[in-house]
Structure formats: C-alpha cells, structure tokens
C-alpha positions in Angstrom: 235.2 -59.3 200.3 233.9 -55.4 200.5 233.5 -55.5 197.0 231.0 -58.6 197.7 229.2 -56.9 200.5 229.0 -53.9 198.2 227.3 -55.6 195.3 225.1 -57.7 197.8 223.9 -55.0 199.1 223.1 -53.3 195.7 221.3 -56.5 194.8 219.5 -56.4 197.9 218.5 -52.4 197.4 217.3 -52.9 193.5 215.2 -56.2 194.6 213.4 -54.1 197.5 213.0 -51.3 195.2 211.5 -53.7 192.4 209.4 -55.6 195.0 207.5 -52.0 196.2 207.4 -51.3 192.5 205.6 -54.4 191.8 203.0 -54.1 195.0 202.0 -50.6 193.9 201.5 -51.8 190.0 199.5 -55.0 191.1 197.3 -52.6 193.3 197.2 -50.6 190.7 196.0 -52.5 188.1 193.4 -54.3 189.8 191.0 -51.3 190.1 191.2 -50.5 187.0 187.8 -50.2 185.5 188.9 -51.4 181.9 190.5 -54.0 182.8 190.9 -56.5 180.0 190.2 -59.6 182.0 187.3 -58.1 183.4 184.2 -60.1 182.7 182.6 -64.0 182.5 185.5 -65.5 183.8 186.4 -63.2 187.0 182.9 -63.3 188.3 182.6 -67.1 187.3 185.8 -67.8 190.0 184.7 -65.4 192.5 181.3 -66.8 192.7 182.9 -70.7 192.4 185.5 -69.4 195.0 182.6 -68.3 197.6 180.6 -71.7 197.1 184.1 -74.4 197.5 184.9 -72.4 200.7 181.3 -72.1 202.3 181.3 -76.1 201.1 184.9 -76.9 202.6 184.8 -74.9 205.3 181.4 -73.6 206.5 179.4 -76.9 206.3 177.4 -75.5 204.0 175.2 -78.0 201.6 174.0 -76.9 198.6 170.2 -76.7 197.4 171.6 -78.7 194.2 169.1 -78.9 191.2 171.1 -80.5 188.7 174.7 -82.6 188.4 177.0 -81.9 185.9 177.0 -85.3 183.6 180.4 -86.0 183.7 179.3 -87.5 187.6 177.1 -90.2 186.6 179.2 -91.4 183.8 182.1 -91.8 185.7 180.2 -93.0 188.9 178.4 -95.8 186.6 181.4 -97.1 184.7 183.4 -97.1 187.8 180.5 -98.8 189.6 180.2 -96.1 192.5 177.3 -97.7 194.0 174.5 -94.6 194.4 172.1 -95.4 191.9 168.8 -97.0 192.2 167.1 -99.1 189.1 167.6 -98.1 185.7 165.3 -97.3 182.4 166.0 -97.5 179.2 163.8 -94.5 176.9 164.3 -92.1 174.3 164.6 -88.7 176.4 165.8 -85.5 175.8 169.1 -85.3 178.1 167.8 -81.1 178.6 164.6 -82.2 180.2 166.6 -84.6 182.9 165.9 -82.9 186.5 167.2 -84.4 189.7 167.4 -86.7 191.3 166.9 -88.8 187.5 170.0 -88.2 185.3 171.4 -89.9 182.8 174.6 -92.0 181.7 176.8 -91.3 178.3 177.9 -95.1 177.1 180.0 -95.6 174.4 181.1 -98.7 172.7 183.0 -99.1 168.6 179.8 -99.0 167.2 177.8 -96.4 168.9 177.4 -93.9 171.6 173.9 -93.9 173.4 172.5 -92.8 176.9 170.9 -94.7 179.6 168.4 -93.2 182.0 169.4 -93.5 185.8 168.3 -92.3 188.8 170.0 -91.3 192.2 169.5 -92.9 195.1 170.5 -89.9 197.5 171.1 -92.1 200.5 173.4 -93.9 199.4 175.1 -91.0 198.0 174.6 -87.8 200.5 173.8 -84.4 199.2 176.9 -82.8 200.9 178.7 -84.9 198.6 177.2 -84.8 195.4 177.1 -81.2 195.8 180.4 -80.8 194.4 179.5 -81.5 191.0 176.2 -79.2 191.0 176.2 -78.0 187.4 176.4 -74.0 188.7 179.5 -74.5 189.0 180.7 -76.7 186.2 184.5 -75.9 184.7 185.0 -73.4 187.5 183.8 -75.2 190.2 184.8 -79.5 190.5 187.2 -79.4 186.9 189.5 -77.1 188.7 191.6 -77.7 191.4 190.9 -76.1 194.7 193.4 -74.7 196.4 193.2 -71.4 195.1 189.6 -70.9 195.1 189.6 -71.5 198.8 192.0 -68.8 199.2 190.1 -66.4 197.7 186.6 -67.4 199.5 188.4 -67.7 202.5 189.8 -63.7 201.8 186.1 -62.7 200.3 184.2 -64.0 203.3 186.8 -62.7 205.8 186.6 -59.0 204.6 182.8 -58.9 203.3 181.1 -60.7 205.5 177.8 -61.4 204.5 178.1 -63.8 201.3 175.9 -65.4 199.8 177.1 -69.4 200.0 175.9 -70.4 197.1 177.3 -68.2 194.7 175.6 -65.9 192.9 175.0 -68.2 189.7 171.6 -68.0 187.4 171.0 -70.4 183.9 170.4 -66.7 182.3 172.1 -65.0 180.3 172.7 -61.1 181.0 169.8 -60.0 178.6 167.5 -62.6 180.9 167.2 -65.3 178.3 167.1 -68.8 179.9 170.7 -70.8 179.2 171.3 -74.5 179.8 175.1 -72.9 180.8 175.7 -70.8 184.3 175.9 -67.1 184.6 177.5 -65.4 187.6 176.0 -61.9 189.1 178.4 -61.9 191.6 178.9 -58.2 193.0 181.9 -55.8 191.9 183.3 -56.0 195.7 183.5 -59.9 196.3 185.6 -59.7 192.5 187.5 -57.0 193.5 188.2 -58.7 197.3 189.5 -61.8 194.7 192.0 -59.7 192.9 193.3 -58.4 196.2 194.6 -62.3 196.7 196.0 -62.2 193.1 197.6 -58.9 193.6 199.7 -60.5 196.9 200.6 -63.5 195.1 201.5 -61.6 192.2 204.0 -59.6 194.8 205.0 -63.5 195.8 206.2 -64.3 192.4 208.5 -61.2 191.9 210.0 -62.5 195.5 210.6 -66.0 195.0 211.9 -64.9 191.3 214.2 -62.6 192.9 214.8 -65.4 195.6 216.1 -67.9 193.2 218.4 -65.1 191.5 220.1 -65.0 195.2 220.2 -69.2 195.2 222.0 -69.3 191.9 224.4 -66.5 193.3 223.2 -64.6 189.9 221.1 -62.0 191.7 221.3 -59.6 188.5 219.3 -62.3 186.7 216.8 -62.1 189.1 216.8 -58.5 189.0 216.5 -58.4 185.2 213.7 -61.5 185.4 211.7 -59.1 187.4 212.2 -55.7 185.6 211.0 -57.4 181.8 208.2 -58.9 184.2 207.3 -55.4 185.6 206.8 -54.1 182.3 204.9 -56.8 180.8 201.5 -55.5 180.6 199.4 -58.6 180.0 201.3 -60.4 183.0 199.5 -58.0 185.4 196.5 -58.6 183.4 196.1 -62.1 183.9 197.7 -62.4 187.3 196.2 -59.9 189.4 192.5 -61.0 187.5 190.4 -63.1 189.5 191.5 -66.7 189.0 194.1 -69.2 189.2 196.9 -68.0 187.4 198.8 -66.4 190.1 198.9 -69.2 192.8 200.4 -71.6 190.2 203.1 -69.6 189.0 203.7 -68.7 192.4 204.1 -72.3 194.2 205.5 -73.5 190.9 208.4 -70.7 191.2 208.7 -71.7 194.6 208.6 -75.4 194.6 212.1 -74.6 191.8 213.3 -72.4 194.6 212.9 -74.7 197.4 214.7 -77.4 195.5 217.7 -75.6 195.2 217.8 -75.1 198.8 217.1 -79.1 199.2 219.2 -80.0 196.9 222.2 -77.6 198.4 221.1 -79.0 202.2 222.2 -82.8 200.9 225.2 -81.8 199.2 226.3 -79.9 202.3 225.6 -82.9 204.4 223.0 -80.9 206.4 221.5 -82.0 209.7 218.7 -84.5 209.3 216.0 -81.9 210.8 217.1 -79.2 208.4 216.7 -82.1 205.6 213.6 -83.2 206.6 212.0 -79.5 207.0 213.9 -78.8 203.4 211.8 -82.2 201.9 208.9 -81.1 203.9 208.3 -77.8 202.7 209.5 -78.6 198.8 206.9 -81.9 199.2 204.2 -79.1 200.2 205.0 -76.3 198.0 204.7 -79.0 194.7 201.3 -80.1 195.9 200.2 -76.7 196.6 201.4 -75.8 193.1 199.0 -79.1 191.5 196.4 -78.0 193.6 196.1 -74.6 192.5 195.8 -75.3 188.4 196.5 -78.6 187.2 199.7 -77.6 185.2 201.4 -77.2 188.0 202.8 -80.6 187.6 205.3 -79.1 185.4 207.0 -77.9 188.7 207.0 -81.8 189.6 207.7 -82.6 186.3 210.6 -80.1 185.2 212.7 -81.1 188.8 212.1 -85.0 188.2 215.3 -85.1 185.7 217.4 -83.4 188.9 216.8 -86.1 190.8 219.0 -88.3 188.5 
C-alpha cells in the first residue's frame, strides 16, 4: 500500500511538473514572431471569431452586401420560402449584388443557374447574415463553438472591436478579389492564441487524466512528454483556430466515458449517473461543435456501448 501511495504520488509530481511545462511552452510559442501558422488563416478566424460573437451575443446585424451561394441553392431546393419572383437570363454570377442572387440547378444532362431575388421580409437580415460571403469557410461552414470562445475572450480583453470583422474583397497588394481578406490587428490574433494556448494546457490535462482512469498513469505521462516535444503540435494548436477545442473536448468526451461507464458498473447512485451522462452528453456536443470531426469522439465510443 506505501509503495502505491509512493508511485501515486510520483505520478502526480511528474504530471504537475509536465502540466507547468506545457503552459510556459504554449505561452511561449504563441508570441513567436515566426510562427509558422502565422498568416491568412489566423487572421481569417480571428476576424470570423469577432463577427459570430458580436452576431450571437451582441445583437449585432450585419451591413451584408453579398450571400455566399451555397444559401440560395439550398434555400431553393429545400423550398425555404424567402424569395420573391424569378428570371430566367444569361448573367454573369460576378456581377449578382444583393438582394438578386442566383440558384446553381443541376439535373443528368446539364447544370445551369436561375436568377432569384430575396425577398428580405420574409427572410430577416439578422438571419441571412450568417451566410454573408466575408465570412465564407471561416465563418457559417464551420462550427461555432470555438469561434465564440475566442470573440467572447477578444472582446473581453480589447474592448473596442470592430463587429464586423475586419474583412476587405482585396488582396494585400490592394488588387480587388471576389475572395475575403482579413486586416484584423496583431492584438485581437494574439488575444485568439491566448484561448488556444489554455486549451492546449487542457489537452495535456485530460491526457494525463485518462492515464489516471486507466490506472496506467505512466502512459499518460509518456503521452504528454512525446506531445511536449512535438513541435508542429504547438504550432497548430496554440495558432488561432479550431484545432485545439476539438482535440480538447474530443479527449475529454473519451475521458468522461470512462468515468460513465465505471459509474454503471459500480452501480452508482442515479444523481451521480445522471451528472456522469450529463456532462459526457455535453462534452461530445461541445467536441461536434467545435470542428466537425469531432464526431469521431461520438463515433469511436459508439462500439463501447455494445
């Protein structure tokens, strides 16, 4: 039994040791002016971060000029009811401006597009917003979960942000582009990577958690040291984006299952189940809803259930 406690408590030593480690890399790391993932894609997610939360949480209604066409394609062959007439032309989809877009139709013979225009009562700007064409693959394509964290984080410690985003259809030598372009400032992307940088610290805990839940510590401890080392982990989770909320919830949706699963086979109270199921039921949909892969978490526990 002392030997036990002894070894615990080693465990315990090496994974607190490991998690300080792994806070001063990921703090490290993200003010590093060469970073690699530096670029497009960081300020793309901080400026789509900024926009979801002013739009979830701030009321905020976008001044939107154009949809994305995936909207009307999917609004007109599901029949979503917020269009008004319809004209049939040869146009040049480029030239379409609000509220007038138009519909990609396909059949075996042909693909061909149909002129349409909005009506925006029927469909209210604070909706449609969503799919404003600024924000494209980083904006509506991705789930939100993780973007809200960040805007929530960005707004919370800068303060005056600009709701929109900070998106222009130029490029950086000031040619016009028919794709977005984010200007976001260096301190709203570095107030993103602060968010990565925590739940970067969260993985190596869970990770080191489910070590524990196994009764195999050492393989959490091991787990974490390759992970401390790995250079282009820190690179991709502590950039601005979504990488490090999946892995995170995803990790802990595995761990949380272990502890539901162990709570059934011990015969637990029904509170402690139902705050188990609770929390696992959360943690999976928190995992979806921060990158869409995280239904491998879902998916990879399914078989368990057997």
């Amino acid at each position: 039994m002392k030997a036990w406690l002894t070894s615990r408590t080693l465990a315990l030593t090496l994974s607190a040791v490991l998690l300080i480690l792994a806070g001063i890399k990921s703090f490290y790391v993200i003010g590093l002016d060469d970073r690699p993932a530096e670029g497009y894609d960081e300020k793309m997610w901080t400026s789509a971060s900024v926009s979801s939360w002013a739009m979830f949480a701030k009321g905020h209604v976008r001044q939107t000029k154009a949809l994305d066409n995936w909207f009307p394609t999917y609004a007109w062959e599901n029949k979503v009811d917020v269009f008004t007439g319809e004209k049939w032309a040869q146009f040049s989809p480029d030239t379409v401006k609000f509220p007038y877009d138009y519909v990609t139709l396909k059949n075996e013979n042909k693909g061909y597009s149909q002129l349409v225009k909005y009506d925006t009562l029927a469909f209210p700007r604070s909706d449609y917003q969503w799919f404003d064409n600024a924000l494209w693959t980083f904006g509506w394509k991705a789930p939100n979960l993780g973007k809200f964290l960040m805007g929530a984080w960005m707004y919370a410690r800068n303060g005056e942000v600009n709701p929109d985003g900070y998106f222009k259809f130029e490029t950086p030598e000031g040619k016009p582009s028919n794709a977005p372009f984010a200007y976001t400032p260096t301190d709203l992307i570095y107030a993103g990577r602060q968010v990565n940088a925590l739940f970067t610290i969260g993985i190596f805990a869970v990770l080191l958690w489910i070590g524990f839940l196994l009764r195999q510590p050492l393989a959490g401890i091991l787990a974490s040291v390759l992970m401390l080392f790995n250079t282009a982990f820190f690179d991709v989770h502590t950039a601005v984006g979504l990488d490090s909320f999946v892995v995170f919830f995803s990790l802990l949706s595995f761990a949380l299952w272990i502890r539901w699963h162990a709570a059934f086979a011990q015969a637990a109270p029904l509170k402690e189940l139902t705050l188990w199921s609770l929390a696992l039921g959360l943690s999976m949909g928190a995992a979806v809803s921060s990158k869409l892969n995280g239904a491998m978490a879902v998916v990879a526990t399914l078989p368990m259930y057997a």
